[in-house]
C-alpha positions as CSV (number, residue, x, y, z in Angstrom):
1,X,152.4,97.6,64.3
2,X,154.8,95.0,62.9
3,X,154.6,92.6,59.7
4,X,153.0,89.8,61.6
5,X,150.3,92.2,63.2
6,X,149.6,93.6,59.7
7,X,149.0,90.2,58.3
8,X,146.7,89.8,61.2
9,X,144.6,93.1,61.0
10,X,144.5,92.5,57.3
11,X,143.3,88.6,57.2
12,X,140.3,89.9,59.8
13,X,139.2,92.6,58.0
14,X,139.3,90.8,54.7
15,X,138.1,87.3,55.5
16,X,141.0,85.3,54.2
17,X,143.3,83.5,55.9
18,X,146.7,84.6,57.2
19,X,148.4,82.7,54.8
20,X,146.5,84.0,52.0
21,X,147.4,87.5,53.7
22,X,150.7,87.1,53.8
23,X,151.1,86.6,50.1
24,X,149.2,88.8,49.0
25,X,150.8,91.6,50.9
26,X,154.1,90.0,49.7
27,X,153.2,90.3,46.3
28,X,151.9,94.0,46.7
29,X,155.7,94.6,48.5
30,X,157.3,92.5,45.3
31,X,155.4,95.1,42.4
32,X,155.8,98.2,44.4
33,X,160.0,97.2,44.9
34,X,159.6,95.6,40.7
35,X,158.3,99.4,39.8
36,X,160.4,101.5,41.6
37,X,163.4,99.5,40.3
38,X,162.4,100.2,36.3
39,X,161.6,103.9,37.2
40,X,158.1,103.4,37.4
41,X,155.9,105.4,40.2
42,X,152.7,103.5,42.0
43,X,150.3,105.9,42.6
44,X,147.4,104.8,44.9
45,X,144.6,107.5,44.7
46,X,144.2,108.6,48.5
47,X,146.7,106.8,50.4
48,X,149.7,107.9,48.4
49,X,152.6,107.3,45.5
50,X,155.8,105.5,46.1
51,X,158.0,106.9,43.3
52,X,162.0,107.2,43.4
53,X,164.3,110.3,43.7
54,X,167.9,110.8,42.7
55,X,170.1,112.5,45.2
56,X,173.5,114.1,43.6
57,X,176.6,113.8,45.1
58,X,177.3,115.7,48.0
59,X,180.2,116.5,50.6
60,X,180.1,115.4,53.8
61,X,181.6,114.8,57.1
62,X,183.1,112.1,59.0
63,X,182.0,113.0,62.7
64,X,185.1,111.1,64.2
65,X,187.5,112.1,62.3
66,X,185.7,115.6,61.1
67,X,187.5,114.8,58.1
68,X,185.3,115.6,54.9
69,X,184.1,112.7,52.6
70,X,181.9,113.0,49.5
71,X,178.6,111.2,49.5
72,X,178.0,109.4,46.1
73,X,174.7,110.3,44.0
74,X,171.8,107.6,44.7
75,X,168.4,107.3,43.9
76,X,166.2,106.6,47.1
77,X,162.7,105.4,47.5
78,X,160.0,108.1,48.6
79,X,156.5,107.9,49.8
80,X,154.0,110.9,49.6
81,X,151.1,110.1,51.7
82,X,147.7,111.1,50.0
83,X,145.7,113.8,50.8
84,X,142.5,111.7,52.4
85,X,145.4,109.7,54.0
86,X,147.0,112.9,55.6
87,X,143.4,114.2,57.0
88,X,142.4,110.8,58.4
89,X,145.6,110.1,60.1
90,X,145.2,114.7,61.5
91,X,141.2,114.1,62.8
């Protein structure tokens, strides 16, 4: 399922219109992206938490070259599905 199929599952099931869809799920996308970026977690009780991680530096290797490199430290974006979430998408 892409974006515009979303939009279009969501507007049916909720009764608004695809515009109306589309910016509301663009403002849900907007705070998730706003928390993450100050630190924050979003915790959604049953479907999941989108909360960040940092990831230390670590050595690495170019597979060309098979020279080694070292990977900088970065903090990535996780999602831990929920546990309702995890048995509805295992029936």
């Amino acid at each position: 399922m892409n974006k515009a199929e979303l939009i279009a599952s969501m507007a049916e099931k909720s009764q608004l219109t695809k515009k109306e869809t589309e910016v509301a799920l663009k403002s849900f996308i907007e705070s998730v992206e706003e928390a993450l970026e100050t630190g924050d977690k979003v915790q959604l009780i049953g479907f999941g938490t989108f909360e960040t991680r940092a990831r230390a530096e670590r050595k690495g290797r170019n597979p060309r070259t098979k020279e080694e490199i070292t990977i900088p430290a970065s903090t990535v974006p996780v999602f831990k599905a929920g546990k309702e979430f995890k048995e509805r998408v295992n029936k």
